[in-house]
PAZAPA-4460 file (N, C-alpha, C; in steps of 0.05 Angstrom, whole numbers, plus 32768, in hexadecimal, padded with zeros to 4 digits):
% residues 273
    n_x    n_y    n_z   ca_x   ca_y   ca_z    c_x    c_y    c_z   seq   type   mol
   8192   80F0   8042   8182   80D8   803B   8170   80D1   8053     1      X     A
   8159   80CE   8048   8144   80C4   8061   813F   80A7   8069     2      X     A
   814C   8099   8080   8152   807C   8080   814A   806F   809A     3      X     A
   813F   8081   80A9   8130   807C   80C0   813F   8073   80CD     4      X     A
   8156   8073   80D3   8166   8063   80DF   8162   8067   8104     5      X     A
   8161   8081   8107   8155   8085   8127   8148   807D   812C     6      X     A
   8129   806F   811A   810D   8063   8124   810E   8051   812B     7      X     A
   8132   803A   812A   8120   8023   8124   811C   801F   8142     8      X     A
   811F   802F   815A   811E   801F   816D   80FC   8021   8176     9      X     A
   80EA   8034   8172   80CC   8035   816D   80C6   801E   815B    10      X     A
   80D8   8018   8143   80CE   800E   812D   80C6   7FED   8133    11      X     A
   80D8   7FE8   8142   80D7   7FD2   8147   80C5   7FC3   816D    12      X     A
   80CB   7FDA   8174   80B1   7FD9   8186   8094   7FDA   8181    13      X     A
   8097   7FE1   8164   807B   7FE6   8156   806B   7FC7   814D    14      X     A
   808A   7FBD   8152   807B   7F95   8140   808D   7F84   8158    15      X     A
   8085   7F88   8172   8096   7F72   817B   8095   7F57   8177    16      X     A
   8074   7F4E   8164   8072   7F30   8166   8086   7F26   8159    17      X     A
   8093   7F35   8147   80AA   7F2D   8131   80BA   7F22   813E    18      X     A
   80C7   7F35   8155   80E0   7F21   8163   80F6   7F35   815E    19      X     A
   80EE   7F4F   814D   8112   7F50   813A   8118   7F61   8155    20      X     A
   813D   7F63   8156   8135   7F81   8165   813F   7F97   814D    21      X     A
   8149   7F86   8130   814A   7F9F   811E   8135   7F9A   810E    22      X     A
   8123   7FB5   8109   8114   7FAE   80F2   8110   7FAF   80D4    23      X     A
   8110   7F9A   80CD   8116   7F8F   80AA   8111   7FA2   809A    24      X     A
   8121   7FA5   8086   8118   7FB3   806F   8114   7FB1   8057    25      X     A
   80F6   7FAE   8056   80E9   7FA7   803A   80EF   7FB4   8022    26      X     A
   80EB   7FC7   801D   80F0   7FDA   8003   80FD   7FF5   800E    27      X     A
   8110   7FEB   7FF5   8127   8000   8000   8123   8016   7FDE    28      X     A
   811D   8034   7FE2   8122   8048   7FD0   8139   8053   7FD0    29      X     A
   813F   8059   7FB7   815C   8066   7FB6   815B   807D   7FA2    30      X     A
   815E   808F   7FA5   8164   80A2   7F89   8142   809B   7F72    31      X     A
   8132   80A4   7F7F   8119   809C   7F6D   8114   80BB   7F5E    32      X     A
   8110   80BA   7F4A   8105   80CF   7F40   80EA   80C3   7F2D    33      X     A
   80CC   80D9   7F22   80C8   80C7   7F10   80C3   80EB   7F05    34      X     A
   80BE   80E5   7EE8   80BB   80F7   7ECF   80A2   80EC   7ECB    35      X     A
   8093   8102   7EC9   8076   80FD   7EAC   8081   811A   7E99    36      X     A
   808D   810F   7E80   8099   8114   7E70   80AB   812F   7E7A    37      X     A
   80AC   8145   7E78   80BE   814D   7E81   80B7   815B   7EA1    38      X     A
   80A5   8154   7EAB   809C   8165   7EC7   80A2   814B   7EDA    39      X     A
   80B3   8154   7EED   80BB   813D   7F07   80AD   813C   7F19    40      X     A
   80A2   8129   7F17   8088   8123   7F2B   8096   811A   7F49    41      X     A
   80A4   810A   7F49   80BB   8101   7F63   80DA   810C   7F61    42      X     A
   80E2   811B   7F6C   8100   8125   7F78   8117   8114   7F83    43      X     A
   8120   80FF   7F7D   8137   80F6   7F93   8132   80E3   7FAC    44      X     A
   8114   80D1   7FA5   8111   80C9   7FC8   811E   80B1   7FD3    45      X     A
   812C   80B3   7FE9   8137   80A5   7FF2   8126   8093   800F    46      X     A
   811B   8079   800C   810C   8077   802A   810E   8058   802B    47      X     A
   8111   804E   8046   8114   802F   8054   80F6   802B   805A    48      X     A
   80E4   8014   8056   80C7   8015   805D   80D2   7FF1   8066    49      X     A
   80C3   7FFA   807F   80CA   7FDE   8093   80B6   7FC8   808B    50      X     A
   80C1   7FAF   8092   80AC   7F9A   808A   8099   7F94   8099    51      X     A
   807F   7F8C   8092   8069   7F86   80A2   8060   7F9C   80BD    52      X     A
   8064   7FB5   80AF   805C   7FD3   80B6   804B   7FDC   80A9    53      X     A
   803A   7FF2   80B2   802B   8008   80A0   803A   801D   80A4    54      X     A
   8044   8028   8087   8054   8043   807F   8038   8051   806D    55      X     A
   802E   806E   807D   8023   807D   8074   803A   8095   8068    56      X     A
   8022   8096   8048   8030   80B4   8038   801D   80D2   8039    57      X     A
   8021   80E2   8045   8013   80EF   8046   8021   810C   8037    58      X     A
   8011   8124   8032   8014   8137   8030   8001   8142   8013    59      X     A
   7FFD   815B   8006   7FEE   8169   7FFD   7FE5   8158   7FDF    60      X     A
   7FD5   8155   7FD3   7FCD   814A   7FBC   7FE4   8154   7FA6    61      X     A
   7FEF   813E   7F9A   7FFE   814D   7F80   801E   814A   7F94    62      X     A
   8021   813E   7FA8   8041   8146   7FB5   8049   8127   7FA2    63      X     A
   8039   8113   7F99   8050   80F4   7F8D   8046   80E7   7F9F    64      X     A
   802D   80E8   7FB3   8034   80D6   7FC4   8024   80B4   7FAD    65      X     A
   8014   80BB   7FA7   8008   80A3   7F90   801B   80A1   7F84    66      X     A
   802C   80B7   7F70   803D   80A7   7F5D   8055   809A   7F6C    67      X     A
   805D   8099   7F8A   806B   808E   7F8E   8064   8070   7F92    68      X     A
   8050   806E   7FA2   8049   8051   7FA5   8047   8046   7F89    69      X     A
   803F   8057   7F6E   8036   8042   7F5D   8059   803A   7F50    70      X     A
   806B   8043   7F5C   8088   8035   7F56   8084   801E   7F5C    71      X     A
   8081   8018   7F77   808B   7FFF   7F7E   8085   7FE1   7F75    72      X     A
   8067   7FF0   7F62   8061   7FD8   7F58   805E   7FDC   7F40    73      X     A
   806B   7FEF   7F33   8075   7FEF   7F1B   8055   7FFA   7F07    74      X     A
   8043   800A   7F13   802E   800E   7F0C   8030   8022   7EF2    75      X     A
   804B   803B   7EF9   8047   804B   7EE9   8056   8043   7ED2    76      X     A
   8060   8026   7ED2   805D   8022   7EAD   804D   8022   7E99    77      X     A
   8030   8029   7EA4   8017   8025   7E9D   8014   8040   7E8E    78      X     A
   802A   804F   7E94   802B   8072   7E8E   8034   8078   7E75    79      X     A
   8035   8076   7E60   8048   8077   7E47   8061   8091   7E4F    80      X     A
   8059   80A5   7E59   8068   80BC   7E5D   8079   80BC   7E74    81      X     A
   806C   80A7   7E87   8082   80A7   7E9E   8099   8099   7E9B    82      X     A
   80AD   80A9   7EAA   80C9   8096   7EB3   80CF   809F   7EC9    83      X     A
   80D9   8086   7ED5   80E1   807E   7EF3   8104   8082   7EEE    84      X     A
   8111   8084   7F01   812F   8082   7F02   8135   807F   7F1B    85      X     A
   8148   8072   7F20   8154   8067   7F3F   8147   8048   7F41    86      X     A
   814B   8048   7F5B   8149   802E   7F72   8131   8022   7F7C    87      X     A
   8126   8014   7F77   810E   8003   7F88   8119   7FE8   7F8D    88      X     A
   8124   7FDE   7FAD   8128   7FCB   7FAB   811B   7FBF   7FC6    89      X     A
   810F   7FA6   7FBB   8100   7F97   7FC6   810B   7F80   7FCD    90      X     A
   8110   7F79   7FE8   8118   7F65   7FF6   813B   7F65   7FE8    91      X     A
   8144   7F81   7FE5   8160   7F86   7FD4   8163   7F78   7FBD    92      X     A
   814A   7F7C   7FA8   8143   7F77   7F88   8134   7F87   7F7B    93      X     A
   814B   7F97   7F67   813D   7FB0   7F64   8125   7FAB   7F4D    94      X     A
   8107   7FB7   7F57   80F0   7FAB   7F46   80F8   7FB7   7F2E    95      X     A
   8103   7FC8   7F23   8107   7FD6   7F05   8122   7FC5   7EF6    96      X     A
   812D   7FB1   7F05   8141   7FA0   7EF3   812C   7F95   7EDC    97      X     A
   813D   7F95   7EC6   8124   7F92   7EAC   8125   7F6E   7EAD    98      X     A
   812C   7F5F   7EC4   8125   7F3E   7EC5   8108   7F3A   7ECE    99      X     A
   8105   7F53   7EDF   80F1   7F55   7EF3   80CD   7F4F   7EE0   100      X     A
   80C0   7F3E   7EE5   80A6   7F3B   7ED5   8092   7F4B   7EE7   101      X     A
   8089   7F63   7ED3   8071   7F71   7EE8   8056   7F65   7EF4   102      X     A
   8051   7F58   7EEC   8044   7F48   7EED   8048   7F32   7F0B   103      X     A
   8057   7F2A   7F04   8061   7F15   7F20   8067   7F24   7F3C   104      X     A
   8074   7F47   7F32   807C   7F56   7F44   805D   7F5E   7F54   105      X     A
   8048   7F64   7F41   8030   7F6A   7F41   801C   7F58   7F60   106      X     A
   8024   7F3F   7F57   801D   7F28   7F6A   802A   7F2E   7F8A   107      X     A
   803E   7F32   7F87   8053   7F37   7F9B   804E   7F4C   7FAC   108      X     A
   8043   7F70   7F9D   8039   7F7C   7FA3   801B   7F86   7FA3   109      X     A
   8013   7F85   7FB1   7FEC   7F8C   7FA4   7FE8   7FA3   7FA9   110      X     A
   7FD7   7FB1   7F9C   7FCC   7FC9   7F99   7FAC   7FCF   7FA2   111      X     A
   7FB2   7FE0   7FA8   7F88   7FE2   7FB9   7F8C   8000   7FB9   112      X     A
   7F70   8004   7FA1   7F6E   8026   7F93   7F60   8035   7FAA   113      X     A
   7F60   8050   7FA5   7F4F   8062   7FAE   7F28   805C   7FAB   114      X     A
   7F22   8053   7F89   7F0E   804A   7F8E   7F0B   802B   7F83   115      X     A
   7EF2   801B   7F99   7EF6   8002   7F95   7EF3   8000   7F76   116      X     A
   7F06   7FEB   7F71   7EFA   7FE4   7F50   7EFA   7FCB   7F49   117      X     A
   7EE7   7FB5   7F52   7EDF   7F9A   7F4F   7EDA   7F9D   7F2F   118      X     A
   7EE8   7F85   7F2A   7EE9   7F79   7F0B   7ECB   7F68   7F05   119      X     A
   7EBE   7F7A   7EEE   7E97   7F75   7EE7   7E93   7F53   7EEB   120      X     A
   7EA7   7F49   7F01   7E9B   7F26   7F03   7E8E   7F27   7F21   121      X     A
   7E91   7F11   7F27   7E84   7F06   7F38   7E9A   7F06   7F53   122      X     A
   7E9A   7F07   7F6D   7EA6   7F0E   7F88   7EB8   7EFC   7F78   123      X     A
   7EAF   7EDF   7F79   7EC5   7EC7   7F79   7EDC   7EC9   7F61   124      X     A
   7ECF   7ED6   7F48   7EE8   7EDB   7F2C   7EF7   7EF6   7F36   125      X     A
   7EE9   7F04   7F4C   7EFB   7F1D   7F4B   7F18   7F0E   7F63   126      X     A
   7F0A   7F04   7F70   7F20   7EFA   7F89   7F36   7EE9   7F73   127      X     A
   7F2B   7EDB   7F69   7F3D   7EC3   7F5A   7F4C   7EC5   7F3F   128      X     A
   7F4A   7EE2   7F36   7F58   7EED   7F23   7F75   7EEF   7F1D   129      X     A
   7F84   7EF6   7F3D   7FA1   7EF3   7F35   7FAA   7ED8   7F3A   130      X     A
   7F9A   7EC2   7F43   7FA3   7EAF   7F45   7F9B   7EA2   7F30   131      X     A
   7F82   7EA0   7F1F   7F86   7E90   7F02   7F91   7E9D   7EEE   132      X     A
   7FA7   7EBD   7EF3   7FB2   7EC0   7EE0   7FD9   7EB0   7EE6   133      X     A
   7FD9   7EAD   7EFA   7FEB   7E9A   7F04   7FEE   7E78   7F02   134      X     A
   7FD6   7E75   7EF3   7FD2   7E5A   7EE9   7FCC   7E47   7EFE   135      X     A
   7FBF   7E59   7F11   7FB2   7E43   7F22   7F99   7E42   7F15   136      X     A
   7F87   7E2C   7F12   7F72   7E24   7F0A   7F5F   7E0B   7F18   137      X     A
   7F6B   7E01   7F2A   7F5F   7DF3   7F41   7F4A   7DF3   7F4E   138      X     A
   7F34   7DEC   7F45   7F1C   7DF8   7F58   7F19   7DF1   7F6D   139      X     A
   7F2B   7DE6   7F81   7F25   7DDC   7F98   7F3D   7DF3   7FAA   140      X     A
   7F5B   7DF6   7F91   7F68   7E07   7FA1   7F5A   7E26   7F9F   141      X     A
   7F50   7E27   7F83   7F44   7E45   7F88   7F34   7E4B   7F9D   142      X     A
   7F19   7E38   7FA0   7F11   7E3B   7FB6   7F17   7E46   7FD4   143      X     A
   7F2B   7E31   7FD4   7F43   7E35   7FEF   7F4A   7E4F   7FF2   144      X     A
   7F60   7E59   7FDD   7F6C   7E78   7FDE   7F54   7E8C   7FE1   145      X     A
   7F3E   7E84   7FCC   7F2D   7E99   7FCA   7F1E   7EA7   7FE6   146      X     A
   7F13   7E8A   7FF0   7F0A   7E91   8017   7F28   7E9F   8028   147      X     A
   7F42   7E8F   802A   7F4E   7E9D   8033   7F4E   7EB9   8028   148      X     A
   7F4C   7EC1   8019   7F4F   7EDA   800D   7F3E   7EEB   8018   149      X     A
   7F26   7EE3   801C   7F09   7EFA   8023   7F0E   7EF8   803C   150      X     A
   7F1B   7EDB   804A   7F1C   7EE7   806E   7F2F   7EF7   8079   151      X     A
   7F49   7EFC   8068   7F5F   7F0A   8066   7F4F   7F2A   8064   152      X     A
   7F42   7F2B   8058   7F2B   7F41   805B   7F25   7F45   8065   153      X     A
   7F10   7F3A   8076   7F03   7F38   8088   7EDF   7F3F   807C   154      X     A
   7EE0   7F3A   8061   7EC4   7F35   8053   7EBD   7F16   8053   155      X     A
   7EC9   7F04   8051   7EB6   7EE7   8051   7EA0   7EE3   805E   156      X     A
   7E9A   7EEB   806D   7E7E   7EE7   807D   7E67   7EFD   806D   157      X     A
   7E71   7F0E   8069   7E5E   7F17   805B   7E55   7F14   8038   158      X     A
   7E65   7F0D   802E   7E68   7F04   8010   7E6C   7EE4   8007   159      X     A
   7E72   7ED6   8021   7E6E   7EB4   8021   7E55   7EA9   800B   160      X     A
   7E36   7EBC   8013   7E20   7EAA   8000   7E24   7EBD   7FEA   161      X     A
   7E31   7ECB   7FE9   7E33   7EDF   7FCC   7E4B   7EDB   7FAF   162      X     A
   7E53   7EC7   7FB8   7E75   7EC0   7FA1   7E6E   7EC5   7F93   163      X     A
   7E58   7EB7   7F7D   7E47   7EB9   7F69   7E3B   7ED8   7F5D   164      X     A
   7E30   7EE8   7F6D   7E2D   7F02   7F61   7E3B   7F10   7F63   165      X     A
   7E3C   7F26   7F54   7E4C   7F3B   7F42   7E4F   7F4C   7F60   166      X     A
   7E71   7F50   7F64   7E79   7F62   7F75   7E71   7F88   7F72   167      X     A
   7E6A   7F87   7F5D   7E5F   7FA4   7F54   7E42   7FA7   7F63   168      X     A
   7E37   7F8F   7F69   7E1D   7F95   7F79   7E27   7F99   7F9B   169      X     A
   7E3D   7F9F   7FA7   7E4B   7F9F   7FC1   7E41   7FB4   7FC5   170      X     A
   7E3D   7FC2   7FDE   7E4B   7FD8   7FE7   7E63   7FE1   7FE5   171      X     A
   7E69   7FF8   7FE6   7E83   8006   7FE4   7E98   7FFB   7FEF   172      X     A
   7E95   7FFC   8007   7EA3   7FEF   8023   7EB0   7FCC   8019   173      X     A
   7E9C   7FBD   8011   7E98   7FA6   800C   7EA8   7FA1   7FF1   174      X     A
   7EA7   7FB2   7FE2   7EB7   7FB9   7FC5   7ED2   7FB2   7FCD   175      X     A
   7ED7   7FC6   7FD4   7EF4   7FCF   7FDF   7EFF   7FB7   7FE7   176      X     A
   7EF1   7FAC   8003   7EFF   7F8E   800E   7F00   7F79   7FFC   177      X     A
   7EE8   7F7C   7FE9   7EEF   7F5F   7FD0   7F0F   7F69   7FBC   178      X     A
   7F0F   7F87   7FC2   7F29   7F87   7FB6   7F45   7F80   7FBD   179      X     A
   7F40   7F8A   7FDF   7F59   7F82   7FF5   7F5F   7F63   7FEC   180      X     A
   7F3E   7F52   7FEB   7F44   7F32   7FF3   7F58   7F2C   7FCD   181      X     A
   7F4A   7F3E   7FBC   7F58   7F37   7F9B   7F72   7F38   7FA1   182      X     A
   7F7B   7F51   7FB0   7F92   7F5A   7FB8   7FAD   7F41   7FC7   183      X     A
   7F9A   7F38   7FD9   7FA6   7F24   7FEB   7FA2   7F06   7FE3   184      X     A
   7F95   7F02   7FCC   7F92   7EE5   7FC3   7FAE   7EDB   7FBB   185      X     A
   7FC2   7EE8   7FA7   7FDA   7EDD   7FA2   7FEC   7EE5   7FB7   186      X     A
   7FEA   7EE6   7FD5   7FFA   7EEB   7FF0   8016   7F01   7FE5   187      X     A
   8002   7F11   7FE0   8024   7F26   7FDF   8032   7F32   7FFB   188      X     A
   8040   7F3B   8001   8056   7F40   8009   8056   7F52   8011   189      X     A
   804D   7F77   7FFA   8046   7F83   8000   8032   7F92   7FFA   190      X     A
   801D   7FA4   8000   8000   7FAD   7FF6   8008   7FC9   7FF2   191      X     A
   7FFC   7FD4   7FE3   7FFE   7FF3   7FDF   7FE1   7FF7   7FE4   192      X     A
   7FD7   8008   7FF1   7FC4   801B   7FF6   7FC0   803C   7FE9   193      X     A
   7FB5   8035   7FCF   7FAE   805B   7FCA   7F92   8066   7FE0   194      X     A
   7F9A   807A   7FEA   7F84   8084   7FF9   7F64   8070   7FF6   195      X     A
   7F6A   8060   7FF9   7F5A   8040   7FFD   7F3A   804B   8004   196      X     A
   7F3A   8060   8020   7F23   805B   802B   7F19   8079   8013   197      X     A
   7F20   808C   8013   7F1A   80A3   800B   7EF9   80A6   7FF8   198      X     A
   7EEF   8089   7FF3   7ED0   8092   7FE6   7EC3   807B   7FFB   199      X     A
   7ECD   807D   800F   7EB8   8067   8020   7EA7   807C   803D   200      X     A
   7E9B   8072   8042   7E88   8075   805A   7EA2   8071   806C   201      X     A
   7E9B   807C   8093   7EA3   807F   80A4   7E9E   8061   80B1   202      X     A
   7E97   8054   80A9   7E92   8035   80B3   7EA4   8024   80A6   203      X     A
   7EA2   8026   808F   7EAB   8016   8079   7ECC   8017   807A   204      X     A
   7ECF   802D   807F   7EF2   8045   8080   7F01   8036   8099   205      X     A
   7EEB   8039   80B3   7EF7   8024   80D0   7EF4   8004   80CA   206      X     A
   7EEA   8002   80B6   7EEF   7FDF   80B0   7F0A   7FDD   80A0   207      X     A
   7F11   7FF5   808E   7F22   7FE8   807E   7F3A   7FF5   8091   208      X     A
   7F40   8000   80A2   7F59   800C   80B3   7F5C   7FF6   80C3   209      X     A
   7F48   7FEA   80CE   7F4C   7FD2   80E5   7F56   7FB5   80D5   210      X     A
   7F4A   7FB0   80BD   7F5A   7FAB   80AD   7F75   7FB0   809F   211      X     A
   7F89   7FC0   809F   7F96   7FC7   8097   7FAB   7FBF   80B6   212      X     A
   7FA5   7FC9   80C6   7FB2   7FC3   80E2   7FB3   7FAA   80E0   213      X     A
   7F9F   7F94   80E1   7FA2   7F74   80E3   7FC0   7F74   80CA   214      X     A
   7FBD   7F7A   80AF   7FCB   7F6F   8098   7FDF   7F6B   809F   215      X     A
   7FF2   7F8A   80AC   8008   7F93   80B6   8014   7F72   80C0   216      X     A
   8003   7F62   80CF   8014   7F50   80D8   8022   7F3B   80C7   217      X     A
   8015   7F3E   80A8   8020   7F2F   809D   8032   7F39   8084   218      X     A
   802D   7F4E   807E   802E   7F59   8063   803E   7F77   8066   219      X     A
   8049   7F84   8053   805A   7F9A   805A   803D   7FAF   804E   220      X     A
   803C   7FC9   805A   8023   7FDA   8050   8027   7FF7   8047   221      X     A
   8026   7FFC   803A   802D   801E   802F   8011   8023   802A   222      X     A
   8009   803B   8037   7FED   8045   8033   7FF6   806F   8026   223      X     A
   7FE7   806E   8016   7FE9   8088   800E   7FC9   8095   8019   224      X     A
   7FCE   80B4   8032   7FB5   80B6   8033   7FB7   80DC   8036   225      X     A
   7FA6   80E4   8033   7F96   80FE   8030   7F96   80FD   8054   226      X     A
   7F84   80F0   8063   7F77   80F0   8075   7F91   80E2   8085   227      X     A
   7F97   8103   80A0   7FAB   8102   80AC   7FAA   80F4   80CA   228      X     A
   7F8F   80F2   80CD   7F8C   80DF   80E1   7F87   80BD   80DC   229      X     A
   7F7A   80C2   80C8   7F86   80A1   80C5   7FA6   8097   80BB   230      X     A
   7FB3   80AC   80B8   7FCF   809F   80B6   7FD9   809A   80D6   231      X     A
   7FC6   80A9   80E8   7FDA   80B0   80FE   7FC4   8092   810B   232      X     A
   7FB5   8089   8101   7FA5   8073   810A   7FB3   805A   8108   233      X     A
   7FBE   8056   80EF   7FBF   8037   80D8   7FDD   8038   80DB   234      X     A
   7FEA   8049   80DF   800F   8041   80D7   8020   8048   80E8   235      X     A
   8036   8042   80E0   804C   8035   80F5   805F   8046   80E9   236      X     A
   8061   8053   80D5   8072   806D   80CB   8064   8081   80B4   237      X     A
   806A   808E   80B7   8058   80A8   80AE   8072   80B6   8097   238      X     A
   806F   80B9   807C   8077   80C8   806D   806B   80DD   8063   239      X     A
   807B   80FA   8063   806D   8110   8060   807F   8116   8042   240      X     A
   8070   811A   8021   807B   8127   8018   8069   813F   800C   241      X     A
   807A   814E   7FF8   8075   8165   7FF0   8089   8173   7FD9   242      X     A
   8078   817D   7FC8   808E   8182   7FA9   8091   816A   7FA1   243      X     A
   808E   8159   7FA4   809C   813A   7F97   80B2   813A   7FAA   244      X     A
   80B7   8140   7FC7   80CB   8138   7FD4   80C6   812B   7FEE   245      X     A
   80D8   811B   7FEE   80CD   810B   800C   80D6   8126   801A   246      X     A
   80CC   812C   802D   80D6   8142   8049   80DB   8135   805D   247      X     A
   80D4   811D   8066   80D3   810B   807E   80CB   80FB   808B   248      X     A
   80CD   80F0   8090   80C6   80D3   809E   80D2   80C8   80AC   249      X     A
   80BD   80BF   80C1   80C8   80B1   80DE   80AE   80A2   80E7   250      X     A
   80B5   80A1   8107   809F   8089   810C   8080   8099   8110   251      X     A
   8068   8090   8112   8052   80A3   8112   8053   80B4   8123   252      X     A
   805B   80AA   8133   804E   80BC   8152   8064   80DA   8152   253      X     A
   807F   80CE   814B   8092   80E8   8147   8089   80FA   8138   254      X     A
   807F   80F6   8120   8073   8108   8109   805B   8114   8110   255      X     A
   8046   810E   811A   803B   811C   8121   8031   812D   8140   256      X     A
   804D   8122   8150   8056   8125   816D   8070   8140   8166   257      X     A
   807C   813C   8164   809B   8145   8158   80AA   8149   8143   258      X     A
   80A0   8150   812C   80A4   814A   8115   80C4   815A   8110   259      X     A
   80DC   8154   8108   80F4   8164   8100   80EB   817B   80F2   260      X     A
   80DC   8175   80DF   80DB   8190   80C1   80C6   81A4   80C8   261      X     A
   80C8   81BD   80BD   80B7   81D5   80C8   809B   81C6   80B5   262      X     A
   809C   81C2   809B   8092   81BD   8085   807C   81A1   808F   263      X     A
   8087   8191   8097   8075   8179   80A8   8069   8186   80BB   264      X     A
   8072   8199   80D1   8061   81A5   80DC   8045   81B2   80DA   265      X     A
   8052   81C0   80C5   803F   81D6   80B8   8027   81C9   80A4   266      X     A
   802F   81AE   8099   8018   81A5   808F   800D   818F   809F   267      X     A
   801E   8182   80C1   8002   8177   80C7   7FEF   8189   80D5   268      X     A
   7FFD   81A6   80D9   7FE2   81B6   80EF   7FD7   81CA   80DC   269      X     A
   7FD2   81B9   80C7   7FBE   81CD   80B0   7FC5   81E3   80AC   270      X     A
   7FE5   81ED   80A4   7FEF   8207   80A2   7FE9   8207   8080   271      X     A
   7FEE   81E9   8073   7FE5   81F3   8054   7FE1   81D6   8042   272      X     A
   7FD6   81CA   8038   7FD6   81AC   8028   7FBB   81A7   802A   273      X     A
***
């Protein structure tokens, strides 16, 4: 079982503002497998992802590392063919207990795709979407959340005289962050990152990593990425899988310093992925 249990003493040097000297554990996997109908896309993964951390997933296109994150927030019910089996438990509540509202879980966790995808409104309906489907309707609180939302970004200064027009007229870069701030309007807990930066410019990519570093302080972060230096940039533990199997995971610097497995080796020094 992979439980990081030797990291935590990196792990927790990694967030001293916290105070802990053990560090928390947000979502706990147990026995995950998922099926798209009869081909197993995930194997058995077992993994501890610390709170108010960046846990990068890395390894070859096609290893689960997307369909794993889209467990946690319960994405691949969206799949008619998929099934999940085992453990997701969040704050030790497993998100697949059938009390669980996806939806609410949804709020709790946010999602931020590979490519930006602002909803055909305006900056201000895209920010304020999961909150008036929450039955906030306040225009003085929307307001409120909505600015916190874009400076949680770190877009309000630039989209401040723009609420009003259509986020599809953004830049790429600019896309993306109106999605982080959609993301962060109902204060979730934790964010999922699919290869986030992967259609952005080299400018736009160092806004959203330096971003991603600020979140960490508040928010737990799972980033899924292709690009092996920005995992070794943005996170605080590094997961390597492959076949649909976790192979390993520990703290960044071990993984790509010292890695246990020949297999982690061999795919961070471009032997094959």
């Amino acid at each position: 079982m992979h439980n990081m249990t030797d990291t935590s003493s990196s792990a927790s040097s990694n967030r001293i503002a916290i105070g802990n000297t053990e560090p928390e554990v947000k979502v706990k996997a147990r026995g995950v497998h998922v099926f798209y109908g009869a081909t197993e896309a995930i194997k058995g993964v077992d993994i501890d992802i610390y709170a108010r951390s960046v846990t990068a997933f890395i390894g070859p296109s096609g290893c689960g590392k997307s369909t794993f994150l889209r467990c946690i927030n319960r994405m691949n019910d969206t799949i008619p063919v998929c099934r999940v089996t085992g453990e997701i438990l969040i704050d030790d509540e497993n998100v697949y207990d059938p009390r669980v509202d996806p939806v609410v879980l949804r709020a709790k966790v946010g999602m931020v795709f590979q490519k930006p995808n602002p909803f055909p409104k305006s900056v201000f309906e895209n920010v304020s979407y999961g909150l008036r489907l929450r039955g906030i309707n306040n225009k003085t609180e929307l307001a409120e959340r909505v600015e916190k939302a874009l400076r949680g970004a770190a877009i309000w200064d630039e989209v401040k005289d723009r609420l009003n027009d259509s986020a599809l007229a953004l830049s790429g870069g600019q896309m993306q962050r109106v999605c982080i701030s959609r993301a962060l309007a109902t204060e979730p807990e934790i964010l999922l990152f699919d290869e986030p930066t992967s259609a952005l410019d080299p400018i736009a990519t160092a806004k959203i990593e330096e971003l991603i570093t600020e979140l960490r302080q508040r928010v737990t972060v799972l980033i899924v990425t292709h690009n092996m230096q920005q995992a070794a940039r943005v996170s605080d533990f590094t997961a390597f899988m492959y076949l649909g199997e976790l192979v390993e995971v520990d703290a960044t610097s071990k993984i790509f310093t010292n890695p246990a497995k020949k297999a982690t080796e061999d795919y961070i020094t471009g032997r094959y992925g």
